[in-house]
C-alpha positions as CSV (number, residue, x, y, z in Angstrom):
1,X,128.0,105.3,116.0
2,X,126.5,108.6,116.2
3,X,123.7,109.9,115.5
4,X,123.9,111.4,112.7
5,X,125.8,108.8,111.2
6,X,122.9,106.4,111.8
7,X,120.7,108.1,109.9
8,X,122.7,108.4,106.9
9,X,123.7,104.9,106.9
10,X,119.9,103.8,107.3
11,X,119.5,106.2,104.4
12,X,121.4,104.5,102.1
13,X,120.4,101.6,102.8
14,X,117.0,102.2,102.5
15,X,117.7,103.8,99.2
16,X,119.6,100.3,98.1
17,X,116.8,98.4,99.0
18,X,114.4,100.6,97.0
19,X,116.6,100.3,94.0
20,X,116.0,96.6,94.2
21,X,112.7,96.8,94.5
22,X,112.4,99.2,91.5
23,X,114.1,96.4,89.5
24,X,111.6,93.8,90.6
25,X,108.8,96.3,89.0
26,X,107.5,97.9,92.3
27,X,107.3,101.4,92.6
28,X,107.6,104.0,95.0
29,X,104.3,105.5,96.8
30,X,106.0,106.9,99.8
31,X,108.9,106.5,101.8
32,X,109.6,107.0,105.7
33,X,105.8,107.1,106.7
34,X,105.7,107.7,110.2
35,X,102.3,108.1,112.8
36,X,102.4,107.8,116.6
37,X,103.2,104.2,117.7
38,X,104.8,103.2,114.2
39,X,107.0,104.1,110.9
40,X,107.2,102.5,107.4
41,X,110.5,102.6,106.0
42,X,109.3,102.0,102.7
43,X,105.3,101.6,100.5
44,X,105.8,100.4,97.4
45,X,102.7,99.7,95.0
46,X,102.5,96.3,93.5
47,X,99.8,96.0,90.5
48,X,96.7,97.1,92.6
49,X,98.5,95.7,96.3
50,X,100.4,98.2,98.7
51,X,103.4,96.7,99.9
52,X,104.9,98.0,103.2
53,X,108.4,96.8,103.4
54,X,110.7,97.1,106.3
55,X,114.4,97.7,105.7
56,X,116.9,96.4,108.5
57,X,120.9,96.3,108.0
58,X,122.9,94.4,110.0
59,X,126.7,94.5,109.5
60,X,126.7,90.9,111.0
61,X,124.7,87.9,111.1
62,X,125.0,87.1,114.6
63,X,121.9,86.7,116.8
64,X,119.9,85.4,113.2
65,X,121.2,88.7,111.0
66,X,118.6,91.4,110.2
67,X,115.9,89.2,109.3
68,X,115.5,88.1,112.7
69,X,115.9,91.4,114.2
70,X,112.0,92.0,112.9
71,X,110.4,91.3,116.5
72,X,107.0,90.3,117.1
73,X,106.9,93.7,118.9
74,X,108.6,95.4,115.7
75,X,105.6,93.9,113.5
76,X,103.0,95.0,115.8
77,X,104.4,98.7,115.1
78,X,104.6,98.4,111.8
79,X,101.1,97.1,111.4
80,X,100.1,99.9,113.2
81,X,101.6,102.8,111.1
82,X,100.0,100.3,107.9
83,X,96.2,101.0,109.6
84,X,96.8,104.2,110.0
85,X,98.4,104.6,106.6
86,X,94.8,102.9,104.7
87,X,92.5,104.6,107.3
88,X,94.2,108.1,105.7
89,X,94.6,106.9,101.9
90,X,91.8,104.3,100.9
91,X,91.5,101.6,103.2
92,X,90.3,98.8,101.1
93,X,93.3,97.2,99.3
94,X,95.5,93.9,99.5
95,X,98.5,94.6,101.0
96,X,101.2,92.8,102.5
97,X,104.5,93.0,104.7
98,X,107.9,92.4,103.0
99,X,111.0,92.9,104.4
100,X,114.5,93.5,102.6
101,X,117.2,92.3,105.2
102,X,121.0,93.8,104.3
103,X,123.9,91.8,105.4
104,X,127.8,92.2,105.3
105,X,128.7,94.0,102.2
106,X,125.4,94.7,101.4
107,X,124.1,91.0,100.9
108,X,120.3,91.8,100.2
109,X,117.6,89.1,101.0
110,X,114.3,89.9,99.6
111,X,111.0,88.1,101.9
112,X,107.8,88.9,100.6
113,X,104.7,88.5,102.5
114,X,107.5,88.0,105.6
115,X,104.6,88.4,108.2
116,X,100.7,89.1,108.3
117,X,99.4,91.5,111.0
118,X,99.7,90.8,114.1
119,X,96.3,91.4,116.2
């Protein structure tokens, strides 16, 4: 797929999964935060916690589906971008990592505190 096409379709599925997390009562605090070593697809706010949520699609659930396709080395990344995140916003709030796995016709899985931080 090209390119271009990619994007779009991680787009819109980002956008799905922040729909769903909008109707669970979390809201938006900023989307596609991205610093050298790391990106966020998606913080939401949860009461007083920041929630930084990964968003991964897969059109089939071979090889353990999107879920599985969050790597130890994938985690480490997004821990990264989450320090530099609270370093540059207020660094002293609970937060956790979710992450909202898409399947075949947009199947959506929802796994809250999915991993802690890797060291």
């Amino acid at each position: 797929m090209p390119a271009p096409d990619r994007r779009r379709l991680g787009a819109a599925k980002e956008a799905l999964a922040r729909a769903h997390l909008e109707r669970a009562g979390l809201r938006l605090v900023e989307a596609n935060y991205r610093c050298r070593g790391g990106e966020i697809d998606l913080i939401m706010g949860d009461g007083d916690a920041l929630v930084f949520v990964e968003v991964r699609y897969r059109a089939h659930d071979g090889f353990g589906g999107a879920a599985a396709s969050v790597t130890v080395q994938k985690q480490r990344r997004i821990a990264l971008a989450a320090r530099h995140y609270l370093q540059r916003h207020g660094g002293d709030r609970d937060c956790r990592f979710d992450v909202v796995a898409i399947g075949a016709g947009d199947r959506l899985q929802w796994l809250r505190n999915a991993f802690e931080a890797p060291a």
